[in-house]
N, C-alpha and C positions, 0 to 999 in steps of 0.2 A: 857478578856476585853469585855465589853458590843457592842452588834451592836449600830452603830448612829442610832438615827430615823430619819424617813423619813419628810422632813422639810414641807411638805405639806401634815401630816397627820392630821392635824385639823378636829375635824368631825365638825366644823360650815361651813365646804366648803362645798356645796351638789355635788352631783354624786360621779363617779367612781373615784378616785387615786391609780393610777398602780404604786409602788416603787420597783423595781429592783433591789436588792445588793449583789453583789458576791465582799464579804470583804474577803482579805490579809492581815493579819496580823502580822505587825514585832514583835518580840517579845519587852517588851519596849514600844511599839508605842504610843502614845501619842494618847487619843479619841478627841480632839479640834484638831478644824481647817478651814480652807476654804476647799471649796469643792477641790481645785487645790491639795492643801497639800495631798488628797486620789486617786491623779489618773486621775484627770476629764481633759477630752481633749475637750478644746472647740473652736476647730480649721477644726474638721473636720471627717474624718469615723474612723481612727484607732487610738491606745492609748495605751501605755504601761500599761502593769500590772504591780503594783507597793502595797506595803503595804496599808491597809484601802480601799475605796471604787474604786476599780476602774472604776465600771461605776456609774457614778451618776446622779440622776434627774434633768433632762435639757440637756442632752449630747445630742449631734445630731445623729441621726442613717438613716441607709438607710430601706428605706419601698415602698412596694408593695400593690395597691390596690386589693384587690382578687375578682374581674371580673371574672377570670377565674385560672386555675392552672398554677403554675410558673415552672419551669423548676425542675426535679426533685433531683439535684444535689443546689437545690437554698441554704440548711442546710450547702453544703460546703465548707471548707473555702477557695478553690479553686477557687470557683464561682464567677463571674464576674457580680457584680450589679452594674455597673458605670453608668447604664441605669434608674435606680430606683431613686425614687424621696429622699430626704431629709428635716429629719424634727428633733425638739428638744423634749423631750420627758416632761410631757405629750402628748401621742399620743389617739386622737379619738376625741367624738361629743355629744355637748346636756346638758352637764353637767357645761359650762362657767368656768373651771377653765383647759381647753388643753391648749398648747403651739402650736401644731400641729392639727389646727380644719381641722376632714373631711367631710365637709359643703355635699357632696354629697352620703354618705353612706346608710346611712338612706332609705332602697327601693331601693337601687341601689347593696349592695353588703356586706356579714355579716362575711367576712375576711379580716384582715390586717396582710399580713407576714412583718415583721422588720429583719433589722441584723449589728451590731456590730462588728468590727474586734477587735480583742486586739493582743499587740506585747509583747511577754516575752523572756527576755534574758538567763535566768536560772541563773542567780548570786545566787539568794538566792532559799532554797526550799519555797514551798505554804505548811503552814501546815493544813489549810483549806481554806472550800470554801464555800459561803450562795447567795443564789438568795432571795432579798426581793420585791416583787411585792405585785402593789395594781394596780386590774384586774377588769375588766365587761367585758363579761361577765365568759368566758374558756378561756384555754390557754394549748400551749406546748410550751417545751423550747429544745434547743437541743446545743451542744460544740460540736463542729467538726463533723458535722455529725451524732452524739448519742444521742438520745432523754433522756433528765437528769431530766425534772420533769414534769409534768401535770395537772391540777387542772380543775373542772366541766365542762370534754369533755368526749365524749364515746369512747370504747375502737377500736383501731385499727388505725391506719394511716389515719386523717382530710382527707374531699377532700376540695377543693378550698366551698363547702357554704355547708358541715359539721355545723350544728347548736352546741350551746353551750349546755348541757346536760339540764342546769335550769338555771334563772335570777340569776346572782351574782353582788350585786352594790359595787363600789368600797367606798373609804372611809376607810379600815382599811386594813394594811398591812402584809401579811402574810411571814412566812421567810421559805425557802426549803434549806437545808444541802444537798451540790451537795460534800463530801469529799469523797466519793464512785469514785466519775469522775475527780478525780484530775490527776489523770493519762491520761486524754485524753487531756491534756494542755500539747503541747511543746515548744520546743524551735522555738524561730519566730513568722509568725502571726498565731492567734488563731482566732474563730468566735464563737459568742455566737448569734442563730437566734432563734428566738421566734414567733411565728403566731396567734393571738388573734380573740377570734371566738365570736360574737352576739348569742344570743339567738333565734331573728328572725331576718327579715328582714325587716319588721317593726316597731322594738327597737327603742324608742327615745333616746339610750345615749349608747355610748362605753368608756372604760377608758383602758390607758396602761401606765403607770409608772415606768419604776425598778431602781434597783441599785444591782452591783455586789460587793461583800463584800469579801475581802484574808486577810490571817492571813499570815504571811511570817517568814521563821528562816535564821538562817545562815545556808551554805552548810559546813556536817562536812568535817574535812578532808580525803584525799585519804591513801587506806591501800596500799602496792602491798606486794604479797609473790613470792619468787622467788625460785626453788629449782634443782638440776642438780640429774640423775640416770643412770650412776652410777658415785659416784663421785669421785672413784678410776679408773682408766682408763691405759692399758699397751701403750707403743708409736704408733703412729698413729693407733690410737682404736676412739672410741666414745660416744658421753653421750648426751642426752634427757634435756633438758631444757624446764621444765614447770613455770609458771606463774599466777599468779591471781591478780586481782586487784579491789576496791572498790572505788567508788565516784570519778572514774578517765576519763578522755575524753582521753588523749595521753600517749603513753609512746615513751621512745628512750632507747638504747641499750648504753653502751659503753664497756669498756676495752676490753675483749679478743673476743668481739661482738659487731655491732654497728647497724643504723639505727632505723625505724621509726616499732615499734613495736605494733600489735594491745593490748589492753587491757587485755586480758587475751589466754592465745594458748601454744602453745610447738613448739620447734624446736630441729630437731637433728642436733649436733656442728660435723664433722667427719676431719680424721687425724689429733688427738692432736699429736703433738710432745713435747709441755714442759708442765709446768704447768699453769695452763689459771684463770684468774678471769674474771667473767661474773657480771657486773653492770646494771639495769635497772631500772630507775627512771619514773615516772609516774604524772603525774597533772592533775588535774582538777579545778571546781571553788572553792572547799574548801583549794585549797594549791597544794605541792608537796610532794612526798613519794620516797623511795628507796629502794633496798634491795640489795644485793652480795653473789652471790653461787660462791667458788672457787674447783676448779679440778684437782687432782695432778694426773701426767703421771710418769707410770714407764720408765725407759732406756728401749732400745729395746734389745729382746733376739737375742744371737749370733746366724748367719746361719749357719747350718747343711745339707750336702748333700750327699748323698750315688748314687753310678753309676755302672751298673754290665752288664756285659757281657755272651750271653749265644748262643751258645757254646762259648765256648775258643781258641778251637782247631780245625779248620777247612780243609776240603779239596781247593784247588787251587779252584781259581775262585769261591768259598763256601760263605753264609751268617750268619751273625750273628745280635740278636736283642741287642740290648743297652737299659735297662731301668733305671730310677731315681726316688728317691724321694725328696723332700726338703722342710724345715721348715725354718719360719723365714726369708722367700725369699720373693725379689719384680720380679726380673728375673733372667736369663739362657744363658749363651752362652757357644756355644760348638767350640772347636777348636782340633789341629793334626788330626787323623784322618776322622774329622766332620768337619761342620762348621755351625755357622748362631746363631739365638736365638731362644730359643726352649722357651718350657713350665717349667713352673718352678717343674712339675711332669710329664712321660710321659713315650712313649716306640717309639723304631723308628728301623726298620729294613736296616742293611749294607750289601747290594749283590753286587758279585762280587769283591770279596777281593782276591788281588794273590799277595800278599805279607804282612808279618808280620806288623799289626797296634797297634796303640796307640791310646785311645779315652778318650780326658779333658774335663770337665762340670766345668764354673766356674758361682756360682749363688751370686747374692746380695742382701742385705733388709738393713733394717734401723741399722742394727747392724755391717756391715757390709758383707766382702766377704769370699767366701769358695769354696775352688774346688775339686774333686776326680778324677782318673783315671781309668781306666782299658785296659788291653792288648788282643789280640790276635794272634793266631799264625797259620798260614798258609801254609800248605804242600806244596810241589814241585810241581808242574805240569808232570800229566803222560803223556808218547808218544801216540801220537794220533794214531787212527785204524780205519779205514776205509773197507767196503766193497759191492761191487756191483753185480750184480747179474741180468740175462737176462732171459724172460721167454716168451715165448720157445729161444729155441737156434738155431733151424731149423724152416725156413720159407719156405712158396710156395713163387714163383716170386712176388713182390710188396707186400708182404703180411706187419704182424706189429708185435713187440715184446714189452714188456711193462718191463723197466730196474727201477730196485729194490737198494736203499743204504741203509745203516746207519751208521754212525761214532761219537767218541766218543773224549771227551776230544780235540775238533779242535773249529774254529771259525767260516771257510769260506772252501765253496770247489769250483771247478772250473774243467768243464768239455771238453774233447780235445778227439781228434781222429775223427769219425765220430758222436761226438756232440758237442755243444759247449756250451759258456756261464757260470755267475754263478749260482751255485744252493745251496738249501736248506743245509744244515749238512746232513738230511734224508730226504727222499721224495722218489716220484716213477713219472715216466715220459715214456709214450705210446711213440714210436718210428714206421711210419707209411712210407707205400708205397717203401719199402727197394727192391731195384734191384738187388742188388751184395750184396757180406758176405762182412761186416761190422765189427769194432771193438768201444769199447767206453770206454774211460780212464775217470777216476773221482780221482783229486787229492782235499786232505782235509788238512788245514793248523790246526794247533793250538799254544799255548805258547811255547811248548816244541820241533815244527816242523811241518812236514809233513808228509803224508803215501799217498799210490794212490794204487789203485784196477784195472785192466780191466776185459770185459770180450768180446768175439765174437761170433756173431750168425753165419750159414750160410745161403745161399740164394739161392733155384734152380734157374733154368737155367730157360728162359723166356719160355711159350711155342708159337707153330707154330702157325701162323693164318690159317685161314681157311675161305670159299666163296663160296657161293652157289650164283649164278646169274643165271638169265629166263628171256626170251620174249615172253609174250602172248599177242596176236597170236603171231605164227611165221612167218605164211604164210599169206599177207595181199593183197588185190585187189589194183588197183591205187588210190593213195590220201588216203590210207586206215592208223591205228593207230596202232603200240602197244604198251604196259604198259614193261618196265624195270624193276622187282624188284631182289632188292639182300640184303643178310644179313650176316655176320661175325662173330666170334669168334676169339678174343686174338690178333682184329686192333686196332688200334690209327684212322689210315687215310685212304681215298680212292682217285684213280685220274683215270677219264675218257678218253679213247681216241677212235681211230676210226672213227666212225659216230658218237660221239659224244663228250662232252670235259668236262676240267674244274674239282674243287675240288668235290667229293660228301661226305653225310654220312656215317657210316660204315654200317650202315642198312638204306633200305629206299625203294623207287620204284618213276617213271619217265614215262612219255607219249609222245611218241613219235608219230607225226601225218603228216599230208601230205606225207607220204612214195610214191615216183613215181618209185624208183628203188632198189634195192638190199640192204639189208645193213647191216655191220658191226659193232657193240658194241663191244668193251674192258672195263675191269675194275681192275684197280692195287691193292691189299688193303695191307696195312703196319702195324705192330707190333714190337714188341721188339725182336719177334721169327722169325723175315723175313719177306717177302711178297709174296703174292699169285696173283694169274693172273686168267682171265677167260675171255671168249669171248663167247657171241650169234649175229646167222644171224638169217637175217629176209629177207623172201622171197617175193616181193612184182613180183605180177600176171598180168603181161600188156597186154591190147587191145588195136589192131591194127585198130581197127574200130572207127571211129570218135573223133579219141584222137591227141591233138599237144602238143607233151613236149617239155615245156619252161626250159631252163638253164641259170641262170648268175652269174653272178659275183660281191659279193655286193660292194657298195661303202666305201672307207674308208675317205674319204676328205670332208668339204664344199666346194662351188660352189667359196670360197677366197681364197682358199689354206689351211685352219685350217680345224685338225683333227674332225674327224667325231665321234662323241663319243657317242650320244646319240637315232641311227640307232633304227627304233622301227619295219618296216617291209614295205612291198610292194604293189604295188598293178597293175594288168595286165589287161589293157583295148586290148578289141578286137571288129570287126566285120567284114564282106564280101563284103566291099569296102575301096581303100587306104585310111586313114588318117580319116575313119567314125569308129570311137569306138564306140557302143551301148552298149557292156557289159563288167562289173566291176568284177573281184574278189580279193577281198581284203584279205593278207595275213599279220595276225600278229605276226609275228615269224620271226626275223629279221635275223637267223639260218639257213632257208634253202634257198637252192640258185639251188632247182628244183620245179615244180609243173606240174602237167598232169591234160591237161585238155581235158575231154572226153564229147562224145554226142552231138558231131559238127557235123551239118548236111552238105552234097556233096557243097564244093563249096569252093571258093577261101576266105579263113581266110587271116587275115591281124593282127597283133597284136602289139605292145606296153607295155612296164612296166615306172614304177614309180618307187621311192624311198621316205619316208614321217619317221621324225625322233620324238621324244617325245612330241614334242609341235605342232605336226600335220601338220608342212611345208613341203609340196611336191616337190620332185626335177622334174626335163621338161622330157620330154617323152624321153625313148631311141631310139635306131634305131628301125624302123619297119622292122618287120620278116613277112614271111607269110608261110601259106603252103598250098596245095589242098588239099579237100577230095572228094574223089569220092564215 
C-alpha cells in the first residue's frame, strides 16, 4: 500500500513543511479516510497506535523552547513534560503557513525539542514503520530513548544551540523506514521525541511537520510443546517436564499438574505413584494452544531385607554387632531383642548380653513389608575370682602400705575389715598412718556370685619419745632472764609445769624474765611410745644491798564480783614518804607475782602496787608496805 501524502505538501506554499509519518499498516487497510480513521488524536498528548498514520499533521504535541538544555532523560518515555508548553504541528516561524508560530525564536534560540506519547496494546503485530517529515532546517528523532533517524546535523549528540549542518527549506517531504526500531515499541505508552535544529540564529524561518505511518498484521497464533524425560518412571520415581512456547503471554498447568506456568521452563514432577497426564495450555493475542505429555508408573518392587549377626556365640555378658541391608524400603523397625527405628541399612553394636537373644528387623516401602531375624547364644556366666594383695606387709609405726586387686567375671566389690566402702572391680588404694597390724577383706559380686580375698600387714610397736630441755643462763642476777629451749623426738604433745604452765610445742624455746628467786622448769612430752619428763633450775643471785622484794598475789575477780579474765600486768609505785609515789615500774607480764627491786638508796621506802587489765583500767592502790635501807 502507498504512503498518504502529506496534505500540505503543495509546493505553492512557501517555507518549510515538516510531515511526520510513522504508518501501520493493516493488512486490507483501506488508503482513504479522515485523518481520525489513521490514528489522529486530537484531544490531547497521547494516542494509540493503530493501522495507517498514527501521528498526523495537526496533532498536538508537547515542545520545548531550547534556551538552554533540557533534562537529559527528556527522549524518555518516562519523562515528565506536563511542564512544557503545547502546540499543533506545523511547528516553527517565518514561513506563514505554522499552526504553532514561534514569534520569538528568531535571535533568541536555534532548538525546539517536541514529544509525542503513543499508547499500544499489542493486539495486533506492526509489520512496519515510516517517519515522514518536512523539516528546516536538521533534525533528530528518537522512540524510547534510541535515536532512529537524523537528517543535516553533525555527528555526535546536539547540545541545546548545536547549529544545523547547512540550510534545509521545507516544502518537500521526506520518508525514513524506522522497521530496524520496531522492536523498541511495547506494550503501553511509547514516546516518539524529535528536536529540530536552525541553521543559525539569525534564520528567518524554521519548519516542523510529521506524521508517523504503521503497517499492522494480525498476531499469529500461539505454538506450546510440552515434553516429560523420562516418560517411563518405576513408583514413586520422577520425570522432568520441559516446555516451550511461541506468541504466548500465559500459560496454566492442569490434570496431573496445575497453576500458573511461566512460558517456557521445566519442572521436576517427584513421587509418581500411578500413572499421571500432565496438560498445559498456553494464550496469547493470537489465540490459545495446548499440548499433553502422559507418564506411566511401574507397581513398586517388593522389599527385601537381609539381618546377620556376628558373633553368634557369645561369652556371658559378651557383644555382638547386628548388621542389615535392604531394598525397596522407605523404613526399619527393630523389635525382641532391639528396639526403635533404625536406618533402613546400617550396623549397631549389642553389649552386654547374659542371656540367649533374638534380633527382628521389620522394613517397608511402596511394595510393601518384609522382615528377617537372627539368634544369638550366650554362655553361662563363670564364678567370679577375686584377689588382693598388700605391699609391703610390714610397716614401721604409722607408716603406709599400698593394697593391690583384680577380679574377674564380678560386677561390684565392697571393701570390710580395716577398710571400707565400695571400689573399683580392680584398682590400687594407698593405705596411710597405720598404728597397729591391720587386716583388709575385698569381697567382689558378680552373675554367678561372689568370692572375697584378705590380706594383713603388720605394724611395729610405737617408738619411745625422747627430750632434750636447757636454760640459758642457768645462773641469773636479780630481775635477770633465761631462754627455755627443748626439742623431741616420737611426741605428739607437751605440758609445762613448775615455774611455769600451760600446753607447749613439741620443739620450741621460751623467755623467761624478771627472775627475783630460784626457780624450777618441768616439761612432760607425750607419744604413742609413752612419755618423757625433764626439769631445769635456774639459779637467780640475790643482793642484799639496796634491794625490796615485792610478793603478791594476783587478782582473779573485778571490783563487781565477775571474773577477771583479761589480767594483762602490774605496776609498783614507790617512794620515801608515806602515801608520796615518785616512782613507776611497770610490769607486763600478768604471770609473775615477785619483782626485786634493787639500788634503793639508805632510807625509809614506802611502796604500793596496782593491777591494770587489757583495755588499760587500773585497779586502786594496795596496801602500803614499806621497808628501811640502811
Amino acid at each position: 500500500m502507498s504512503v498518504v501524502a502529506c496534505a500540505n505538501s503543495s509546493s505553492s506554499i512557501k517555507g518549510l513543511l515538516v510531515c511526520l509519518v510513522l504508518s501501520f499498516y493493516l493488512s486490507g487497510c483501506a488508503e482513504s479516510g479522515s485523518p481520525n480513521d489513521y490514528g489522529t488524536d486530537e484531544s490531547g498528548d497521547s494516542k494509540g497506535i493503530v493501522a495507517g498514520a498514527a501521528i498526523e499533521t495537526g496533532d498536538e504535541w508537547r515542545y520545548r523552547k531550547g534556551t538552554s538544555a533540557p533534562s537529559s532523560d527528556w527522549i524518555s518515555v518516562g519523562f515528565d513534560d506536563t511542564g512544557w508548553l503545547a502546540g499543533s504541528t506545523g511547528i516553527g516561524y517565518g514561513d506563514g503557513d505554522d499552526t504553532t508560530v514561534l514569534a520569538d525564536m528568531q535571535g533568541g534560540y536555534v532548538t525546539v525539542y517536541t514529544r509525542k506519547v503513543l499508547s499500544y496494546d499489542g493486539s495486533v503485530t506492526i509489520n512496519s514503520l515510516d517517519l515522514e517529515i518536512d523539516y528546516d532546517d536538521g533534525f533528530v528523532a528518537y522512540i524510547n530513548g534510541q535515536e532512529v533517524a537524523r537528517a543535516n546535523m553533525p555527528a555526535g549528540q546536539p547540545a541545546f544551540d548545536t547549529l544545523a549542518s547547512s540550510g534545509h527549506e521545507a516544502g518537500t517531504t521526506e520518508i525514513f523506514n524506522l522497521d530496524g526500531f520496531i522492536n523498541l515499541i511495547g506494550i503501553g505508552d511509547n514516546v516518539l521525541a524529535i528536536e529540530i535544529h536552525n541553521r543559525s540564529l539569525a534564520n528567518d524561518d524554521l519548519s516542523f511537520s510529521p506524521r508517523l505511518l504503521v503497517n499492522m498484521g494480525s498476531m499469529p497464533p500461539p505454538t506450546v510443546s510440552l515434553s516429560a524425560n523420562p516418560g517411563s518412571v518405576v513408583s514413586n520415581g520422577s520425570t522432568s517436564l520441559t516446555w516451550d512456547s511461541t506468541d504466548a503471554t500465559t500459560c496454566t498447568a492442569s490434570g496431573s499438574w496445575s497453576g500458573s506456568k511461566a512460558t517456557s521452563g521445566s519442572q521436576t514432577i517427584n513421587a509418581l505413584t500411578a500413572n499421571s497426564t500432565f496438560n498445559l495450555s498456553c494464550s496469547g493475542p493470537g489465540g490459545s494452544a495446548s499440548d499433553s505429555v502422559s507418564v506411566s508408573v511401574s507397581p513398586p518392587s517388593a522389599p527385601l531385607v537381609n539381618l546377620s549377626a556376628s558373633p553368634t556365640n557369645l561369652p556371658f555378658n559378651g557383644s555382638t554387632t547386628l548388621s542389615w541391608a535392604s531394598s525397596n524400603t522407605t523404613s526399619c523397625t527393630a523389635s525382641g531383642g532391639w528396639s526403635g527405628s533404625k536406618a533402613t541399612s546400617g550396623s549397631q553394636t549389642i553389649s552386654g548380653l547374659t542371656a540367649d537373644s533374638s534380633f527382628d528387623l521389620t522394613c517397608s516401602g511402596p511394595g510393601g513389608s518384609v522382615s528377617d531375624s537372627v539368634s544369638v547364644t550366650v554362655a553361662a556366666p563363670s564364678m567370679p575370682v577375686v584377689n588382693l594383695s598388700a605391699s609391703p606387709t610390714s610397716l614401721p609405726f604409722n607408716g603406709s602400705t599400698t593394697l593391690s586387686w583384680t577380679s574377674s567375671n564380678t560386677t561390684a566389690c565392697t571393701a570390710s575389715g580395716d577398710w571400707s566402702g565400695s571400689k573399683a572391680i580392680s584398682g590400687s588404694q594407698t593405705i596411710s598412718a597405720l598404728t597397729a597390724n591391720s587386716s583388709f577383706t575385698l569381697t567382689c559380686s558378680g552373675a554367678s556370685g561372689s568370692a572375697n580375698d584378705s590380706v594383713s600387714v603388720s605394724v611395729a610397736a610405737a617408738p619411745v619419745p625422747t627430750l632434750s630441755f636447757s636454760a640459758t643462763p642457768s645462773t641469773v642476777s636479780q630481775n635477770g632472764s633465761t631462754t627455755l629451749n627443748w626439742s623431741t623426738t616420737n611426741a605428739t604433745s607437751c605440758v609445762a609445769s613448775g615455774d611455769w604452765s600451760g600446753n607447749k610445742g613439741v620443739s620450741g624455746s621460751e623467755t623467761i624474765s624478771s627472775l627475783v628467786l630460784d626457780r624450777q622448769f618441768t616439761l612432760a612430752c607425750s607419744g604413742a611410745g609413752g612419755t618423757v619428763n625433764n626439769t631445769v633450775n635456774v639459779t637467780v643471785v640475790v643482793s642484799n644491798n639496796g634491794t625490796a622484794l615485792m610478793s603478791w598475789t594476783p587478782p582473779t575477780e573485778n571490783t563487781d564480783g565477775s571474773p577477771l579474765t583479761d589480767l594483762a600486768g602490774y605496776k609498783i609505785r614507790y617512794g620515801t614518804s608515806p602515801g608520796n609515789y615518785n616512782n613507776t615500774i611497770t610490769i607486763n607480764n600478768p604471770g609473775l607475782t615477785s619483782y626485786l627491786i634493787d639500788n634503793l638508796a639508805s632510807a625509809d621506802w614506802y611502796f604500793v602496787m596496782t593491777s591494770f587489765n587489757a583495755s588499760g583500767i587500773e585497779s586502786s592502790f594496795s596496801t602500803e608496805v614499806s621497808k628501811t635501807i640502811n
